[in-house]
C-alpha positions as semicolon CSV with decimal commas, in nm:
position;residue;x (nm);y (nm);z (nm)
1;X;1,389;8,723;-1,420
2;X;1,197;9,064;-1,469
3;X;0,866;9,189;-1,295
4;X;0,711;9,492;-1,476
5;X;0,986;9,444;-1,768
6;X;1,231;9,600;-1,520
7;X;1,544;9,309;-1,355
8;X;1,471;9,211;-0,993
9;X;1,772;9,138;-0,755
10;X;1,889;8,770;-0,750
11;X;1,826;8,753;-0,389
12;X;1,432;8,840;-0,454
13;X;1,203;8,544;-0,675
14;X;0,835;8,705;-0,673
15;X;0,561;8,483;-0,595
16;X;0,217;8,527;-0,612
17;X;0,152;8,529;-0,222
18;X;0,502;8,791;-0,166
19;X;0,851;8,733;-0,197
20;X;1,130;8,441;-0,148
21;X;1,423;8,632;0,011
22;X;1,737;8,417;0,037
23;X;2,055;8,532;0,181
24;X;2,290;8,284;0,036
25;X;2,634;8,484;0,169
26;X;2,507;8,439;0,523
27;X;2,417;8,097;0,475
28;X;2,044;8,140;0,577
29;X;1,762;7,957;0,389
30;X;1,479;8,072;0,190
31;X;1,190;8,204;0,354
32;X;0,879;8,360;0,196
33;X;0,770;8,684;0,341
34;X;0,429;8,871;0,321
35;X;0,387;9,209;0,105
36;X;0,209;9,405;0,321
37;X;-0,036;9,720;0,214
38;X;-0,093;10,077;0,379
39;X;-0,404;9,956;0,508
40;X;-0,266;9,651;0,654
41;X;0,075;9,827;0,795
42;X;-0,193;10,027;0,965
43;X;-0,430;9,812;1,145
44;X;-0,089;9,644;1,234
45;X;0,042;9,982;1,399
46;X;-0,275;10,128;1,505
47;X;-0,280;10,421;1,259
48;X;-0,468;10,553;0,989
49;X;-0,279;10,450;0,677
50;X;-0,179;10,794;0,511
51;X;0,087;10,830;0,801
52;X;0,214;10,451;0,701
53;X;0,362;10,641;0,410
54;X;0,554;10,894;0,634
55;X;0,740;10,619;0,873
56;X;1,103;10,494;0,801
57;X;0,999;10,161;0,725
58;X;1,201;10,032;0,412
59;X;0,966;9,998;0,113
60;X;0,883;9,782;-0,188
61;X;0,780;10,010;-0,510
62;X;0,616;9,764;-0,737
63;X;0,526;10,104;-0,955
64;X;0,488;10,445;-0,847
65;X;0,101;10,341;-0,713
66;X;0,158;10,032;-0,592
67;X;0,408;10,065;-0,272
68;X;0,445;9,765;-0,039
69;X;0,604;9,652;0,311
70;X;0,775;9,339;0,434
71;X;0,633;9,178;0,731
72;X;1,014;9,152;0,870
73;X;1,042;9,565;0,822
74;X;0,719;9,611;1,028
75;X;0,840;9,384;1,289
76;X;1,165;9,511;1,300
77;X;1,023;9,914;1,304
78;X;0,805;9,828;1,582
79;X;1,058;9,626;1,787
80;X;1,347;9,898;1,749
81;X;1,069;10,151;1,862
82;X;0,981;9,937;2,231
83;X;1,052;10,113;2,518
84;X;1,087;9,903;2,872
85;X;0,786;9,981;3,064
């Protein structure tokens, strides 16, 4: 399978509504996950969305003007960033 003439992974099938990610080795199932933009990484996190671009949240680079998130990424940025009150 190839998005943009370039080979995706055989652990990512591209949908219209995001991705499929399977992790066969761990023996998870399928689950379809959200592609999220700047803008909506932002109103997620409170922030204006040219700092989304700056945080060490793994990214999708459908081309070099088209960047994405995962939902999971976000989640898992903001919940590794929780302190206790």
């Amino acid at each position: 399978m190839t998005v943009g003439g370039l080979p995706t992974p055989s652990f990512f099938a591209v949908y219209p509504t995001g991705f499929v990610v399977t992790d066969e080795a761990a023996g998870q199932p399928a689950r379809t996950e959200s592609l999220l933009t700047a803008a909506d990484v932002a109103a997620y996190l409170n922030i204006a969305p040219r700092k989304v671009y700056g945080l060490p949240i793994p990214r999708v680079e459908l081309s070099p003007r088209r960047v994405r998130w995962l939902q999971s990424d976000v989640v898992a940025y903001v919940r590794q960033h929780r302190r206790p009150a």
